[in-house]
C-alpha positions as CSV (number, residue, x, y, z in Angstrom):
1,X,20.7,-6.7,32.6
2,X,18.3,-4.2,31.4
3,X,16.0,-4.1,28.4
4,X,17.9,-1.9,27.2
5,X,20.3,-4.3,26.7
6,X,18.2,-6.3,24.4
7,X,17.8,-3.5,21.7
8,X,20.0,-2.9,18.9
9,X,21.8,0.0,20.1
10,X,23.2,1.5,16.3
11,X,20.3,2.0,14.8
12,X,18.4,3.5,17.5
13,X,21.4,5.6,18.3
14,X,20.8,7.2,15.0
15,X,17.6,8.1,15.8
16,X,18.7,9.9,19.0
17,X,21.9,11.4,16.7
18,X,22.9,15.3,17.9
19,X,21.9,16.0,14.2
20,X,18.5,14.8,14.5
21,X,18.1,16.8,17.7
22,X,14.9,16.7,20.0
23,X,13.4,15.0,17.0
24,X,15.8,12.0,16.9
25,X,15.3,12.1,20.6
26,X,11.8,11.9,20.8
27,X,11.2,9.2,18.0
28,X,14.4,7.2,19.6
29,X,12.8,7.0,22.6
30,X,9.6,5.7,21.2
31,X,11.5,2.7,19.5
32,X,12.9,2.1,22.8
33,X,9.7,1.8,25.1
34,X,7.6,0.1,22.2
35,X,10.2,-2.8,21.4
36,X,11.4,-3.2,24.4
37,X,9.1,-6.4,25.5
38,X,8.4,-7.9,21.9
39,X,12.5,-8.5,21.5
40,X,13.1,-9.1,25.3
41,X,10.8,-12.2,24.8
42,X,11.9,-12.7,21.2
43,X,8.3,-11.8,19.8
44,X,10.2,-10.1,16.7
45,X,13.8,-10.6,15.8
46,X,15.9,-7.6,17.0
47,X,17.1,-7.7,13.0
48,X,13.7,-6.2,11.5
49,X,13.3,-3.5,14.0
50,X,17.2,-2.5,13.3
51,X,16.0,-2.3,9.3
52,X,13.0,0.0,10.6
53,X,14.9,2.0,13.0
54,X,17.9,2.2,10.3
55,X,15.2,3.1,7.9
56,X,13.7,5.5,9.9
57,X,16.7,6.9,10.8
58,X,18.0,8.1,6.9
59,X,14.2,9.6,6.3
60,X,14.5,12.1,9.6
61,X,18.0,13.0,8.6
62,X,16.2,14.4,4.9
63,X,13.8,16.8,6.6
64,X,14.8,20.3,6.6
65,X,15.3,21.4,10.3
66,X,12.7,24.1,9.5
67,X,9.9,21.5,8.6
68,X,10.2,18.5,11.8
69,X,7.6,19.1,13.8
70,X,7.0,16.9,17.2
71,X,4.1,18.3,17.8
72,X,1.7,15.2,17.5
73,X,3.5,12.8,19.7
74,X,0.5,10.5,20.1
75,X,0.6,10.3,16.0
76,X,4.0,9.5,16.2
77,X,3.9,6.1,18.9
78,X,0.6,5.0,17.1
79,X,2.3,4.8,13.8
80,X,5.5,3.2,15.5
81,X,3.2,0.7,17.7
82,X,1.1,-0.1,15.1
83,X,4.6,-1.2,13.0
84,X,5.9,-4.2,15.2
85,X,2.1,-6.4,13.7
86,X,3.8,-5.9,10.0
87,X,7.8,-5.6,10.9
88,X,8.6,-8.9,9.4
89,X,7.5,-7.7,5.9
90,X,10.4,-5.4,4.0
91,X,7.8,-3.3,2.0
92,X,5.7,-2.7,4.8
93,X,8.9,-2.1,7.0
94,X,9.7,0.7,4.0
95,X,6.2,2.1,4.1
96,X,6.6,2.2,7.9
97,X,9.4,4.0,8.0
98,X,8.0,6.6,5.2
99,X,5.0,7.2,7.5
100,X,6.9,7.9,10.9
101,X,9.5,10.4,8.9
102,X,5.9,11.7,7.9
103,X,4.7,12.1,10.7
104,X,7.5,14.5,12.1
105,X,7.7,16.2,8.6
106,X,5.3,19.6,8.8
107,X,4.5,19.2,4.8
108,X,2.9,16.0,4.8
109,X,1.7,15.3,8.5
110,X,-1.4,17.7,7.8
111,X,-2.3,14.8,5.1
112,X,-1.8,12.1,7.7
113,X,-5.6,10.6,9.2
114,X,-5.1,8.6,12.4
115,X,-6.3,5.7,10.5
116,X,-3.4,5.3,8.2
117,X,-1.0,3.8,11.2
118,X,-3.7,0.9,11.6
119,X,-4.4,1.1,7.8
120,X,-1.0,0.2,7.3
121,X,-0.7,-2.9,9.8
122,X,-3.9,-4.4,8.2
123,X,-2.0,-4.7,4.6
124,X,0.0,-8.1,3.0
125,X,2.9,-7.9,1.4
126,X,1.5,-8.1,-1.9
127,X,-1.1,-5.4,-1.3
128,X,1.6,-3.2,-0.4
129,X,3.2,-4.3,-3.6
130,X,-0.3,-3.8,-5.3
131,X,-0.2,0.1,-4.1
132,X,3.4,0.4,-5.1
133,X,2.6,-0.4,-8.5
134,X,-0.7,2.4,-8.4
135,X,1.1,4.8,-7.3
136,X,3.7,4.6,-9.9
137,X,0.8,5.1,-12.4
138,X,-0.6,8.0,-14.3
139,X,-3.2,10.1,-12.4
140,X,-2.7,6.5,-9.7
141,X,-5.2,4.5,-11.8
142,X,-5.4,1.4,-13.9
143,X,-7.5,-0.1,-16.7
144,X,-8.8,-3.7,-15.6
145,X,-11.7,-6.1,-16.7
146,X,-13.2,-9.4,-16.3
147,X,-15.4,-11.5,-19.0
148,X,-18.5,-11.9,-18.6
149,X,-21.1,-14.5,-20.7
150,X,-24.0,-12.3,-21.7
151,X,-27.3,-14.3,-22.1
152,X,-29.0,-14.8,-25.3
153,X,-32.2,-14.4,-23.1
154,X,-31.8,-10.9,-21.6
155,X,-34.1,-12.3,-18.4
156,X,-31.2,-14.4,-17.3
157,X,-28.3,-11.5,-17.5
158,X,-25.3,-12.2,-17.6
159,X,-22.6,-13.8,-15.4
160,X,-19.3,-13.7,-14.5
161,X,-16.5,-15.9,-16.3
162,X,-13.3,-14.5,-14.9
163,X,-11.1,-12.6,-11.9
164,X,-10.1,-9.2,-12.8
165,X,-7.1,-8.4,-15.1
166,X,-5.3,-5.4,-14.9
167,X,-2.3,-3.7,-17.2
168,X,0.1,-1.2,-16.3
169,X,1.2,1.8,-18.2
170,X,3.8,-0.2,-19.8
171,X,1.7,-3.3,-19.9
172,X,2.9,-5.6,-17.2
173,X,0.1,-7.9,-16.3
174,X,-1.9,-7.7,-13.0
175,X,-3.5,-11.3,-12.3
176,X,-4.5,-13.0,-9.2
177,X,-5.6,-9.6,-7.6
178,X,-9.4,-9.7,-6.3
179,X,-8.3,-10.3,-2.7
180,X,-6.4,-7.6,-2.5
181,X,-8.6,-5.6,-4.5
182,X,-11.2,-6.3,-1.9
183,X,-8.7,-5.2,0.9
184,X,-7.9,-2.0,-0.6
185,X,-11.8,-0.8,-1.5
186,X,-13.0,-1.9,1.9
187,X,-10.0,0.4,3.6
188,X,-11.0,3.0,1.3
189,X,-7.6,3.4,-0.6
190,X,-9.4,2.3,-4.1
191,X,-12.3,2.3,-6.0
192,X,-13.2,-0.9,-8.0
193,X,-15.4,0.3,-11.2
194,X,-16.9,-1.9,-13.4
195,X,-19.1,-1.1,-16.8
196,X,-17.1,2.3,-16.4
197,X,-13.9,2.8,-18.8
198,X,-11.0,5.4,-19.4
199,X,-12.0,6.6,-23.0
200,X,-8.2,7.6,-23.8
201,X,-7.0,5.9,-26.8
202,X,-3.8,4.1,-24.8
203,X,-6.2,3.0,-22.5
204,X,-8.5,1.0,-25.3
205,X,-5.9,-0.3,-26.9
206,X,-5.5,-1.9,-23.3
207,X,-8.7,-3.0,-22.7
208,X,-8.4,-4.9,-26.5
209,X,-5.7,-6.5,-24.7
210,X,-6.8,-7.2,-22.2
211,X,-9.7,-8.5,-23.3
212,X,-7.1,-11.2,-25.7
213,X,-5.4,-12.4,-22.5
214,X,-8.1,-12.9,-20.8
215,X,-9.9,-15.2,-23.0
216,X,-6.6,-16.9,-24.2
217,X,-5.7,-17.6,-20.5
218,X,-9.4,-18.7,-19.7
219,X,-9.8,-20.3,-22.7
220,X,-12.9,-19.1,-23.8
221,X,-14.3,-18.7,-27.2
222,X,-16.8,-15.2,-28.0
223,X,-19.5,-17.1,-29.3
224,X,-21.3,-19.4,-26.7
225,X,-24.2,-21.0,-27.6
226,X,-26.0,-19.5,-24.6
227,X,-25.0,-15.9,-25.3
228,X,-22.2,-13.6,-26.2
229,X,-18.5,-13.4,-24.0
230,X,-17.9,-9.7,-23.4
231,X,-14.9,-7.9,-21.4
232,X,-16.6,-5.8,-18.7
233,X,-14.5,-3.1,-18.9
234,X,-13.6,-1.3,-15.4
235,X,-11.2,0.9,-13.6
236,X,-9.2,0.9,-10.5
237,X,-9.0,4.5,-9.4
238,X,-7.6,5.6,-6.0
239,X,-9.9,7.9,-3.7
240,X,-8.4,11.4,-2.4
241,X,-8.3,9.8,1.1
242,X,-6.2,7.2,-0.5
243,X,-4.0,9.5,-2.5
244,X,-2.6,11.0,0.5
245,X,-2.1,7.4,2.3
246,X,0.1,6.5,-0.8
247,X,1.8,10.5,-0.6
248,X,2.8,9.4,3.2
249,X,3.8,6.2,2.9
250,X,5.7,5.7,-0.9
């Protein structure tokens, strides 16, 4: 038996489909020499890389013939290597799968950086969520804020009484996210900006709320008898860099 035999012949098979041509063949024969050992000795399950290759597979067949372009080949395994460290997460399977059909595809792979492939394998699931969620919003930014008790003596400051909270255009709530926050600014995807505000009047009517569910969650009065509780007002906006990681892998 070969290890061959261990892959899961349909999906791939797409990718190696006549219509797909030297394309298909090429990125087909990439799945085959990267996953070969990782299923032979059950490192992944041969399920997940059938979703990527299947995945993969639907996004070649949408290029125009006039726009797949092999011509980075060494862009093409790194993205595909770099995939079987995240294949066990859909989204990131998804955003895999976006990136190698990128890749091939002549008006986006211009955008690509070599860092995105490894960019990509460093993410969660809910940071992939995360960027889902900016890139379906305006301009890819959001509103967010933390309180923050303001000393009645201005030689002590202020300090922080809260994580970030964050509303979408439509005003779903964004808790729980500093980790991933953090993750996102230190791969350079995001900026983080606090004491810095969108001025638009949707957006302050967001902050206001913000600001409400922040202290009714925390609990917090405005008046402390040490100082004043104030919403630091901040924004989350994706850099350019960042702008075209989300255009080549959403």
């Amino acid at each position: 038996m070969s290890w061959l035999d261990n892959l899961p012949m349909e999906p791939v098979n797409k990718l190696l489909n006549p219509i797909a041509d030297s394309l298909g063949q090429g990125i087909g024969g990439i799945f085959y020499w990267i996953f070969q050992k990782p299923i032979q000795f059950k490192v992944i399950k041969e399920a997940e890389v059938q979703d990527l290759a299947n995945k993969t597979a639907e996004r070649l067949q949408k290029i125009p013939e006039e726009n797949r372009d092999t011509s980075n080949r060494g862009l093409l395994m790194k993205t595909i290597e770099e995939a079987q460290y995240s294949i066990s997460e859909d989204d990131l399977r998804t955003m895999f799968a976006n990136l190698i059909a990128s890749s091939a595809d002549n008006r986006k792979n211009n955008l690509i950086s070599p860092r995105f492939p490894t960019i990509l394998s460093q993410l969660s699931g809910e940071d992939a969520r995360l960027l889902q969620t900016i890139h379906n919003q305006p301009s890819f930014q959001l509103p967010l804020g933390f309180l923050e008790l303001q000393f009645n003596d201005v030689n002590k400051g202020s300090r922080r009484l809260s994580t970030y909270l964050s509303l979408t255009s439509n005003n779903h709530i964004l808790s729980s996210i500093d980790a991933n926050l953090d993750t996102l600014s230190s791969l350079g995807i995001i900026k983080v900006l606090d004491n810095t505000w969108l001025t638009a009047s949707h957006y302050l009517k967001q902050y206001d709320l913000i600001e409400d569910l922040l202290l009714s969650t925390q609990k917090i009065s405005k008046i402390n008898m040490d100082g004043t509780v104030e919403l630091n007002k901040g924004i989350l906006r994706t850099t350019d860099f960042g702008i075209n990681f989300l255009n080549c892998v959403l």
